[in-house]
N, CA, C and O atoms as a DFTB+ gen file, in Angstrom:
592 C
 N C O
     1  1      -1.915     -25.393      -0.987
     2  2      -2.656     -25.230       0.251
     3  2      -1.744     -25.464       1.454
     4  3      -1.757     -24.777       2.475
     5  1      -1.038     -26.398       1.245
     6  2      -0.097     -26.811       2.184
     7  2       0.588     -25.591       2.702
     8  3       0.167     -25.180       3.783
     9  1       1.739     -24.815       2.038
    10  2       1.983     -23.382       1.829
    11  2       1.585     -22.516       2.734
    12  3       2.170     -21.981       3.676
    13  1      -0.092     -22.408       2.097
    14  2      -0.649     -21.418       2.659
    15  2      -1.320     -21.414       4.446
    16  3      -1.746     -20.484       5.132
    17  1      -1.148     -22.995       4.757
    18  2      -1.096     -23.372       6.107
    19  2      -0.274     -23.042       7.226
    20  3      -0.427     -22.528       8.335
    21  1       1.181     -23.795       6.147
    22  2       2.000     -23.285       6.788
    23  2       2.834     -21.831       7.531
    24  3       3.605     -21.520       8.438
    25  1       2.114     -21.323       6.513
    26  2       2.347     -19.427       6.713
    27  2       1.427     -19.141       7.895
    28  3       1.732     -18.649       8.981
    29  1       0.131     -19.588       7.417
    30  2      -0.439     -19.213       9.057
    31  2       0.040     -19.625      10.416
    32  3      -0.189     -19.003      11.453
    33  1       0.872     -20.971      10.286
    34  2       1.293     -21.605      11.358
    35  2       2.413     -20.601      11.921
    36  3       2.414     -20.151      13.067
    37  1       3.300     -20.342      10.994
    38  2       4.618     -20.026      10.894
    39  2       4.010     -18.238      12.003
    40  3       4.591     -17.577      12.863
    41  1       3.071     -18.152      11.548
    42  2       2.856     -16.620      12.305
    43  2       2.549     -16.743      13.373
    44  3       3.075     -16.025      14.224
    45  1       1.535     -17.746      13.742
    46  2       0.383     -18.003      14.894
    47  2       2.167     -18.651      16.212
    48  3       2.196     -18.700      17.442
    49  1       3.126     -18.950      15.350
    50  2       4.203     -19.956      16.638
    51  2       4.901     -18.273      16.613
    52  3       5.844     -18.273      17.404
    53  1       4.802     -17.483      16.243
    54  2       5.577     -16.254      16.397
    55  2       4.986     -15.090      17.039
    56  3       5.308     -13.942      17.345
    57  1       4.153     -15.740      17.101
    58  2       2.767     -14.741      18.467
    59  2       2.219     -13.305      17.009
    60  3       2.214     -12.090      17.208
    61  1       1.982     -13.743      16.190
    62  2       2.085     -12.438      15.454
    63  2       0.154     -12.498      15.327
    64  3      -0.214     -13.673      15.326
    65  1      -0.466     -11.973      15.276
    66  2      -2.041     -12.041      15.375
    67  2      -2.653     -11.519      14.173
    68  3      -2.513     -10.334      13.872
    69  1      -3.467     -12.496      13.313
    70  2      -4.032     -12.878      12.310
    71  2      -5.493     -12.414      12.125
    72  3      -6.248     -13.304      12.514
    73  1      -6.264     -11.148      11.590
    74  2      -7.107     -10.845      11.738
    75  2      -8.107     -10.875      10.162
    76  3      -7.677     -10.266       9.182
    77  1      -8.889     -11.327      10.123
    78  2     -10.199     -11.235       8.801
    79  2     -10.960     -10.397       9.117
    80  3     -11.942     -10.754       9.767
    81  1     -10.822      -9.231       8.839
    82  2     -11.301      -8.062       8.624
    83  2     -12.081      -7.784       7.281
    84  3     -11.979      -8.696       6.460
    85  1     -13.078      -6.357       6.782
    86  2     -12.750      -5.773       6.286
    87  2     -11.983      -4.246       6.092
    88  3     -12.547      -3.438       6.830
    89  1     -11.147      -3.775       5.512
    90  2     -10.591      -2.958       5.275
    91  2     -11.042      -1.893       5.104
    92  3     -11.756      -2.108       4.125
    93  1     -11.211      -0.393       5.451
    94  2     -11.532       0.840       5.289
    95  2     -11.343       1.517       4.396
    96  3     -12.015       2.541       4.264
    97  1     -10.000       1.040       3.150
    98  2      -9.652       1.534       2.256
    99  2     -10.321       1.587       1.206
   100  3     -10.864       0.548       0.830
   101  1     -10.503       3.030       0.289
   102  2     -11.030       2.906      -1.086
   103  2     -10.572       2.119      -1.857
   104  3     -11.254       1.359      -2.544
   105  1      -9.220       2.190      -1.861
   106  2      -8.710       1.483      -2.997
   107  2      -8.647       0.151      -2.481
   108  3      -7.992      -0.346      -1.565
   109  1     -10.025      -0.607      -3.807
   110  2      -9.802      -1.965      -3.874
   111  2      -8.567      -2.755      -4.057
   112  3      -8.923      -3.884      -3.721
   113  1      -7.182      -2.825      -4.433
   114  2      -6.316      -3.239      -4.429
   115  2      -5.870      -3.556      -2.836
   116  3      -5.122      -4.519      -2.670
   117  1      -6.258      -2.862      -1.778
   118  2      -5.699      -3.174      -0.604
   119  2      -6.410      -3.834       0.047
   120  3      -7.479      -3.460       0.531
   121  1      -5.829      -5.087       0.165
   122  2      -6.114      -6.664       0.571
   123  2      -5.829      -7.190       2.023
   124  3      -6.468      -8.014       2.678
   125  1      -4.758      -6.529       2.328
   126  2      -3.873      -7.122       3.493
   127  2      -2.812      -5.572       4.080
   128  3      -2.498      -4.706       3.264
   129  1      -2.434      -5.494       5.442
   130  2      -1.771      -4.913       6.144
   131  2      -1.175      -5.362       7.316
   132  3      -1.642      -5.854       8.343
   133  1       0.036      -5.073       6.926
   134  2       0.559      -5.546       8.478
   135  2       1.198      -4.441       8.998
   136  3       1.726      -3.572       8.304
   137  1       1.151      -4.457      10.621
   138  2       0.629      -3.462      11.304
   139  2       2.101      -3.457      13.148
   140  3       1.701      -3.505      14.311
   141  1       2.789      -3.426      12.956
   142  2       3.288      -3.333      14.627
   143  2       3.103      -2.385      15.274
   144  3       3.476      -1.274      14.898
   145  1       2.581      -2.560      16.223
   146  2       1.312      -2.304      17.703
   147  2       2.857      -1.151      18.070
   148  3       3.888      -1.713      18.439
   149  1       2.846       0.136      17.948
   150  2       3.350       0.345      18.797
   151  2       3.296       0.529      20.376
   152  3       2.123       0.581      20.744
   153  1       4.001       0.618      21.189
   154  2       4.720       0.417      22.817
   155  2       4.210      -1.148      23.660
   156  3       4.178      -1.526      24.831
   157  1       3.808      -1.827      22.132
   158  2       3.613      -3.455      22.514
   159  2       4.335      -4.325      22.082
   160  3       4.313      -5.472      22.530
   161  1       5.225      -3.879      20.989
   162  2       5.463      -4.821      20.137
   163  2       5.342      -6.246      19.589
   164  3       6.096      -7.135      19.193
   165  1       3.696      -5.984      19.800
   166  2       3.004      -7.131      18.850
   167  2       2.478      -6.396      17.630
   168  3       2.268      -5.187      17.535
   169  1       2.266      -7.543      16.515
   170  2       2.579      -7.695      15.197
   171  2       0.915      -8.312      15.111
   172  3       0.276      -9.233      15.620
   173  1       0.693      -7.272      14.212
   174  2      -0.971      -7.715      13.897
   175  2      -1.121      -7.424      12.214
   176  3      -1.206      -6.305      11.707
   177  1      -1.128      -8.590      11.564
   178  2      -1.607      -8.788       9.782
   179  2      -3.334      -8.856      10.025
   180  3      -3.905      -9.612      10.811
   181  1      -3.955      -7.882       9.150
   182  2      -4.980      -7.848       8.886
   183  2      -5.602      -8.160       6.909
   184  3      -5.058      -7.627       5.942
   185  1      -6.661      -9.007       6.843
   186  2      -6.578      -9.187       5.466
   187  2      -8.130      -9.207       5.245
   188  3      -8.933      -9.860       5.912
   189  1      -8.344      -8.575       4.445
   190  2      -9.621      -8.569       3.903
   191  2     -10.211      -9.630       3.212
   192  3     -10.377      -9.183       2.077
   193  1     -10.627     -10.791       3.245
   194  2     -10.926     -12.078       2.696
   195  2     -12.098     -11.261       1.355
   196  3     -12.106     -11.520       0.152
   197  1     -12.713     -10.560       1.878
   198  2     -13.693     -10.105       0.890
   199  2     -13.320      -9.947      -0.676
   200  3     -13.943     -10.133      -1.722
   201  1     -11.831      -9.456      -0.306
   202  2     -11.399      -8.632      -1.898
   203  2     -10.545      -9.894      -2.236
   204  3      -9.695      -9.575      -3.067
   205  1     -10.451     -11.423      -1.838
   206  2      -9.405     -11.661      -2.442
   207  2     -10.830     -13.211      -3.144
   208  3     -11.917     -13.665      -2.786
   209  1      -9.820     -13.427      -4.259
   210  2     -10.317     -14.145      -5.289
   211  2     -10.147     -15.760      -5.184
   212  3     -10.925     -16.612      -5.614
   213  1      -9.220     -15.903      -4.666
   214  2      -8.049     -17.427      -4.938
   215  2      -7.680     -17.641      -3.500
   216  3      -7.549     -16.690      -2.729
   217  1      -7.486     -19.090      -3.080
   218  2      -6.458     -19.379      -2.464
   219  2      -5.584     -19.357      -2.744
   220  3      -4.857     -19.246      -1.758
   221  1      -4.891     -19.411      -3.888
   222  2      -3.246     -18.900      -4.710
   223  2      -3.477     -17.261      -4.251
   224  3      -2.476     -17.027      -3.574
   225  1      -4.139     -16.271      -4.282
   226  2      -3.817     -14.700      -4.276
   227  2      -4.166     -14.959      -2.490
   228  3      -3.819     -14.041      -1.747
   229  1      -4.729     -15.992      -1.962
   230  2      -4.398     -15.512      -0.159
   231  2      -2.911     -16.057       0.247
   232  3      -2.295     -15.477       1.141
   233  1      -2.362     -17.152      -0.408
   234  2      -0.991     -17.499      -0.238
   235  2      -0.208     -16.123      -0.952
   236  3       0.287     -15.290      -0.193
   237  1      -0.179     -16.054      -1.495
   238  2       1.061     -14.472      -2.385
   239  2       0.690     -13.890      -0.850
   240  3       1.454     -14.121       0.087
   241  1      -0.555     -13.111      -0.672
   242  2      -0.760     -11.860       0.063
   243  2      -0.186     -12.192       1.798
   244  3       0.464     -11.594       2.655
   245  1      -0.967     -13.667       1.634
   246  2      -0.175     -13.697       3.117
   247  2       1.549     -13.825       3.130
   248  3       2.224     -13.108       3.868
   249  1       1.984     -14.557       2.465
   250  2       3.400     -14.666       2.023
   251  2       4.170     -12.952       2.178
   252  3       5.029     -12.637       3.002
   253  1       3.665     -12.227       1.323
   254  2       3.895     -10.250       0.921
   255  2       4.058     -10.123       2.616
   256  3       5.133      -9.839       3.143
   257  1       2.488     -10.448       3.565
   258  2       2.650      -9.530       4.411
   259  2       3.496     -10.026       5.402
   260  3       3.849      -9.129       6.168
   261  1       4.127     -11.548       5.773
   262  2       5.232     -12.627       6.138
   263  2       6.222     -11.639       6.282
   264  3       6.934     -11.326       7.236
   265  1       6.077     -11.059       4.711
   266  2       7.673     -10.420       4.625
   267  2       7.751      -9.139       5.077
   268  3       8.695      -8.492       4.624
   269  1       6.817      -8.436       6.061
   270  2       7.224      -7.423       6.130
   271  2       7.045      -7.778       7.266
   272  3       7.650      -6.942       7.937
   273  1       6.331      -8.913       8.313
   274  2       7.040      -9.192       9.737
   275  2       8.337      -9.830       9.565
   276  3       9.050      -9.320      10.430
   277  1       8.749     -10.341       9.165
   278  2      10.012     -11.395       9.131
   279  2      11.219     -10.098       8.835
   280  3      12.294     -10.039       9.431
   281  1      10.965      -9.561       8.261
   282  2      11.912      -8.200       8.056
   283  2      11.898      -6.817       8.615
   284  3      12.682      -5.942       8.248
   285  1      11.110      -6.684       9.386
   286  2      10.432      -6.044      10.204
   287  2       9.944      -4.156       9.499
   288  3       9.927      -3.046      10.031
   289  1       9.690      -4.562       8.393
   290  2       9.381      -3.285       7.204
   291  2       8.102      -3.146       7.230
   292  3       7.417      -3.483       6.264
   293  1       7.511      -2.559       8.486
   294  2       6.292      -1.769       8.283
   295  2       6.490      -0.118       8.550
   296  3       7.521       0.285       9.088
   297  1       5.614       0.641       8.207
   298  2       5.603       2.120       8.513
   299  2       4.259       2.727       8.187
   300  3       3.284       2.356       7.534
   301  1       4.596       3.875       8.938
   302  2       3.460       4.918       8.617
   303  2       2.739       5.106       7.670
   304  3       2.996       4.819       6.501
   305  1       1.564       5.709       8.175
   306  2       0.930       6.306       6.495
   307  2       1.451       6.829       5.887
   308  3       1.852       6.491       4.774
   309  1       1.653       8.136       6.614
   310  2       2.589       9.280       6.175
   311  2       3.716       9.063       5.847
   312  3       4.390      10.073       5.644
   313  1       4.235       8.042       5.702
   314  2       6.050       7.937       5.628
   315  2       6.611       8.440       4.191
   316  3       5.828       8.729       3.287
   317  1       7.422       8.490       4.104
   318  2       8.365       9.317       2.633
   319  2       7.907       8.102       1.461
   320  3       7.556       6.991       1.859
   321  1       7.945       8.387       0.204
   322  2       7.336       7.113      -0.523
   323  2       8.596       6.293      -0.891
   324  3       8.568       5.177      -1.409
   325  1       9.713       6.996      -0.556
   326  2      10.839       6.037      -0.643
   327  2      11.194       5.125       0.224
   328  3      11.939       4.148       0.146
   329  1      10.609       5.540       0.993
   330  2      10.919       4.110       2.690
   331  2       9.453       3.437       2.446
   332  3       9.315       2.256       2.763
   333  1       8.577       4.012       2.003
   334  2       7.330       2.803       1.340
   335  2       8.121       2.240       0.401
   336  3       8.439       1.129       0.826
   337  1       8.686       2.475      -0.846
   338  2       9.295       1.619      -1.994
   339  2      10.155       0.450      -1.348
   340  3      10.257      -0.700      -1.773
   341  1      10.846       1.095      -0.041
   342  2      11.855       0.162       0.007
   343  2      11.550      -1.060       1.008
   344  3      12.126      -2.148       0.976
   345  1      10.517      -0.670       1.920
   346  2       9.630      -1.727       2.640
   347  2       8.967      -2.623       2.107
   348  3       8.672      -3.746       2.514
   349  1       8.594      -1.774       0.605
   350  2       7.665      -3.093       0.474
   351  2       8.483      -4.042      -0.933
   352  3       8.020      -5.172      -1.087
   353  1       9.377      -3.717      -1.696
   354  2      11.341      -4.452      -1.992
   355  2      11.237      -5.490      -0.763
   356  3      10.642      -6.566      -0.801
   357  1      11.939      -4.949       0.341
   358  2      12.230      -6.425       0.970
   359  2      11.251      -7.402       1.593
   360  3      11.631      -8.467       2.079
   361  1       9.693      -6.930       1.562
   362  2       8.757      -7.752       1.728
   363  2       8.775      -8.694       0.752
   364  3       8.555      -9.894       0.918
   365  1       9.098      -8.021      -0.503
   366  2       8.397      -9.296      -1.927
   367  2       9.453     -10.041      -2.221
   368  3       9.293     -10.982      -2.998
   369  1      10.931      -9.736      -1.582
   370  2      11.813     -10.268      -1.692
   371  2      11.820     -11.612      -0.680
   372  3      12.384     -12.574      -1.202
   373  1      11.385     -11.814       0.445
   374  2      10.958     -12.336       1.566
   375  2       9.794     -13.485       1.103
   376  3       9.691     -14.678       1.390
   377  1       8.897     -12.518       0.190
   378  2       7.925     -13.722      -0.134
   379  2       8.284     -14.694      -1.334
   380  3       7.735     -15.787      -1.475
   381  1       9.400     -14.121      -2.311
   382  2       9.577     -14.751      -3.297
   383  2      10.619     -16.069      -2.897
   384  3      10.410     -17.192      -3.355
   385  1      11.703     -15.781      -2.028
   386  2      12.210     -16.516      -1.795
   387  2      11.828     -17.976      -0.386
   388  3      12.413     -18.870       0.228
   389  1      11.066     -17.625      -0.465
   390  2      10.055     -18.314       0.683
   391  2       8.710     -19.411       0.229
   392  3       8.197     -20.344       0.847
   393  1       8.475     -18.924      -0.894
   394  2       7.676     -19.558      -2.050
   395  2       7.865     -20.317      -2.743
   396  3       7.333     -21.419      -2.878
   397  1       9.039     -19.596      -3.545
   398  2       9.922     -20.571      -4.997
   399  2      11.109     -20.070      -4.725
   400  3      11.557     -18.934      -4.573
   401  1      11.665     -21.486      -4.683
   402  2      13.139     -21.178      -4.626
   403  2      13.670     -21.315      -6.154
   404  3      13.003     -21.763      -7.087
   405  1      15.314     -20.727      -6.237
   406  2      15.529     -20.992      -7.507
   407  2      15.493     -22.247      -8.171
   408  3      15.139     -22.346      -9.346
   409  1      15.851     -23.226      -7.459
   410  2      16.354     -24.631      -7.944
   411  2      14.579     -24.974      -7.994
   412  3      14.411     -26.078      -8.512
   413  1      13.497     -24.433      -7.665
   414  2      12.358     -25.226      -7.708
   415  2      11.728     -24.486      -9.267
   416  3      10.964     -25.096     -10.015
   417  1      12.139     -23.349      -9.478
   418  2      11.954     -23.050     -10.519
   419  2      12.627     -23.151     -11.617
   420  3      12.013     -22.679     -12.574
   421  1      14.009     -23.733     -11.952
   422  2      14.520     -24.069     -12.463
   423  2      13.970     -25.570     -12.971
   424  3      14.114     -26.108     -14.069
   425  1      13.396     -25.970     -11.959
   426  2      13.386     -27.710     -12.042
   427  2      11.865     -27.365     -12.684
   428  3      11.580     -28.141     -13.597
   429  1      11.094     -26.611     -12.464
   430  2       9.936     -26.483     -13.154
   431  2      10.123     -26.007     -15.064
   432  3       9.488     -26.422     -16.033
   433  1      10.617     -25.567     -15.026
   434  2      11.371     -24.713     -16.446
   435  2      11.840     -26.005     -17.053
   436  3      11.266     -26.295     -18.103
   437  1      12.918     -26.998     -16.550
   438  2      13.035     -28.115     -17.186
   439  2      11.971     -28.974     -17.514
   440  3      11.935     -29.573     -18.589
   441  1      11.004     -29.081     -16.550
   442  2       9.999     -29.898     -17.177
   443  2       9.214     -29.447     -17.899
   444  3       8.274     -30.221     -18.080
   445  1       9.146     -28.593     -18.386
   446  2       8.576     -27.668     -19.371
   447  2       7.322     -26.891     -19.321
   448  3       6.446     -27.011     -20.178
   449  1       7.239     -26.042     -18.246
   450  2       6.140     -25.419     -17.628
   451  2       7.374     -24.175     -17.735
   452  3       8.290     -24.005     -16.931
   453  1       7.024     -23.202     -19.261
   454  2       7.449     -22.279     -19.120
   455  2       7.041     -21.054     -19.159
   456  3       7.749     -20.049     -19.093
   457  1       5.406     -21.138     -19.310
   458  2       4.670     -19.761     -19.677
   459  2       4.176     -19.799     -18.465
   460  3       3.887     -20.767     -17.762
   461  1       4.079     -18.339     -18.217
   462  2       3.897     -17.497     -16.906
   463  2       2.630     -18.195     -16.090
   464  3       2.683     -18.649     -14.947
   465  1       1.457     -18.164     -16.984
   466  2       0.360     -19.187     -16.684
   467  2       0.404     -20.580     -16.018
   468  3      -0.155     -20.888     -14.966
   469  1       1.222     -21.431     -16.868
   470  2       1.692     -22.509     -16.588
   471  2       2.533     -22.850     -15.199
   472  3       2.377     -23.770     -14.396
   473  1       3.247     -22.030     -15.217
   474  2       4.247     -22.317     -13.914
   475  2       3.191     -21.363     -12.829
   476  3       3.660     -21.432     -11.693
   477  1       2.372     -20.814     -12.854
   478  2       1.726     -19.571     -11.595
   479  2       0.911     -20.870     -11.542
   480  3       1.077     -21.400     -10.444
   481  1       0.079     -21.579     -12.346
   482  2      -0.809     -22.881     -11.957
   483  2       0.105     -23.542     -11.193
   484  3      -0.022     -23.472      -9.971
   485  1       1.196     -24.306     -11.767
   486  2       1.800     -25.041     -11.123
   487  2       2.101     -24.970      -9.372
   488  3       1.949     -25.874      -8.551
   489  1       2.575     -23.564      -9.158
   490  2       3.293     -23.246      -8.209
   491  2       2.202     -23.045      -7.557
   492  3       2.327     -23.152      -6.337
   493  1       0.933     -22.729      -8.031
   494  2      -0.281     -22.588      -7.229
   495  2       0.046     -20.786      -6.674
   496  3       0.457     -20.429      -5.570
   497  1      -0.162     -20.271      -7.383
   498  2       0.408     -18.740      -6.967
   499  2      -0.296     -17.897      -8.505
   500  3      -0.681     -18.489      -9.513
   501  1      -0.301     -16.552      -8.300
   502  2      -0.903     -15.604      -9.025
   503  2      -0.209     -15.726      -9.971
   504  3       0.668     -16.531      -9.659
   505  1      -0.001     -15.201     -11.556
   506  2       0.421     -14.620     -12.555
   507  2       1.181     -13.498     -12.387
   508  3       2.325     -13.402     -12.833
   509  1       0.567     -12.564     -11.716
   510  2       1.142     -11.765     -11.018
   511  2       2.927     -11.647     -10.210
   512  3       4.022     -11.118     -10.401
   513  1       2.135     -12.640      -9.151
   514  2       3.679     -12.996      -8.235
   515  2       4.493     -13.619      -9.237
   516  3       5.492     -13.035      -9.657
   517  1       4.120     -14.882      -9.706
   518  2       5.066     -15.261     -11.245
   519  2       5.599     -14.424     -11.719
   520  3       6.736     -14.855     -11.910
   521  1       5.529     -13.198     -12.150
   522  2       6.068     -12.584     -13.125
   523  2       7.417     -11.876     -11.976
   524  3       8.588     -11.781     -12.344
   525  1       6.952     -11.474     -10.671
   526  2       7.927     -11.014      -9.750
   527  2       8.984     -12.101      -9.512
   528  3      10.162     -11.834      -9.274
   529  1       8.552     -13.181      -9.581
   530  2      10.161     -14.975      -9.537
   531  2      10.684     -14.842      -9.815
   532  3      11.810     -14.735      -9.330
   533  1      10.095     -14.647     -11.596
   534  2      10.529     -14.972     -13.008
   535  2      11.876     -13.622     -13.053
   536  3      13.007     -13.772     -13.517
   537  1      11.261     -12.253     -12.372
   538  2      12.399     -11.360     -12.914
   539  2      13.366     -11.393     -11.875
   540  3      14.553     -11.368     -12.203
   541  1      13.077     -11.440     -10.770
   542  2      13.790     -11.736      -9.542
   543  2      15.208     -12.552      -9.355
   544  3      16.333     -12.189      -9.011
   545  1      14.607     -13.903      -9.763
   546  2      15.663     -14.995     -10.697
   547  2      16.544     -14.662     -11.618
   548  3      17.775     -14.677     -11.620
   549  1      15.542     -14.276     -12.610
   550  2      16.351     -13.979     -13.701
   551  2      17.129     -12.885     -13.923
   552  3      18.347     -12.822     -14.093
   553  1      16.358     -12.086     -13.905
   554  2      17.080     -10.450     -13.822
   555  2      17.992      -9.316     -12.551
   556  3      18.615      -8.258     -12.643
   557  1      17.670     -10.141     -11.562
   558  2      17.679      -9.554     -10.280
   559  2      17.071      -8.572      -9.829
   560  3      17.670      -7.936      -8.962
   561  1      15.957      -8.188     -10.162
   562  2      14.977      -6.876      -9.782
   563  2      13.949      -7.163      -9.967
   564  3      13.753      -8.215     -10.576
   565  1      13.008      -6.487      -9.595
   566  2      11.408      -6.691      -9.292
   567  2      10.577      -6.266     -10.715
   568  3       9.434      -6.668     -10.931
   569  1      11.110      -5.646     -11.381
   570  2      10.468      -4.621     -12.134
   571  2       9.903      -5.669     -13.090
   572  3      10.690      -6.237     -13.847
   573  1       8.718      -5.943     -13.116
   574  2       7.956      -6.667     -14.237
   575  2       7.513      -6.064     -15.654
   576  3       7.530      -6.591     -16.767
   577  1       7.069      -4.660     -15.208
   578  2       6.570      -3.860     -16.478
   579  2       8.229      -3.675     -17.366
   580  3       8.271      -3.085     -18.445
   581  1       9.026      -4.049     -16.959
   582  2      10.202      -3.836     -17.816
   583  2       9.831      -5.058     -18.898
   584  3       9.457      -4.804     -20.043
   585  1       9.968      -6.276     -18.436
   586  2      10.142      -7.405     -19.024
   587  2       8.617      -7.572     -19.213
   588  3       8.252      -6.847     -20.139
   589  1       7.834      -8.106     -18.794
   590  2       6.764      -8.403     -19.212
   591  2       5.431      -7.461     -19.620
   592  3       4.405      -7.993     -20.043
């Protein structure tokens, strides 16, 4: 929880504007957007509280969308799906390392919290994002359906 405070803080001291919405999108998977205002350049994250389940899946999502202000990787609808692939790469890269660091997951692994379950409880975070740490760390790439 702490975490997930702090992320709001971390936005609200960066003038970036925090909205609970719901979302227009069909597809239930879309939770959260972040959005720069163009010829204002203010930064507006919008998140659908409706679709999300957990305070662990509002920390990941707010964390995800962190990383695409902090890196400044937002775009169009329309944009090429390769500058989507690669925007949203250095978002999860942004949130992973911002979350769990290596040495905190390492130090978790020693104490023996090694199944995906186990350490996503621990860390207070999805299964999901876990599995993005876990390959991140380990493997250096995102790709989960490889490994898991």
């Amino acid at each position: 929880m702490e975490q997930l405070i702090s992320l709001y803080e971390r936005l609200k001291d960066n003038g970036v504007m925090v909205f609970e919405q719901p979302l227009m999108f069909n597809n239930p998977e879309t939770k959260s957007v972040t959005m720069l205002l163009k010829h204002t350049e203010n930064w507006g994250i919008f998140i659908d509280t409706s679709r999300i389940d957990t305070l662990a899946e509002e920390k990941v999502i707010l964390a995800h969308e962190c990383g695409h202000y902090e890196t400044g990787t937002t775009h169009e609808v329309c944009s090429p799906l390769d500058l989507i692939e690669k925007h949203e790469y250095k978002a999860n890269k942004w949130e992973i390392k911002h979350l769990i660091s290596e040495e905190e997951l390492d130090e978790a692994i020693a104490n023996g919290y090694t199944e995906i379950w186990s350490l996503a409880e621990y860390f207070d975070v999805t299964e999901d994002f876990m599995k993005k740490v876990v390959c991140w760390y380990t493997y250096g790439n995102l790709d989960t359906e490889l490994y898991f």
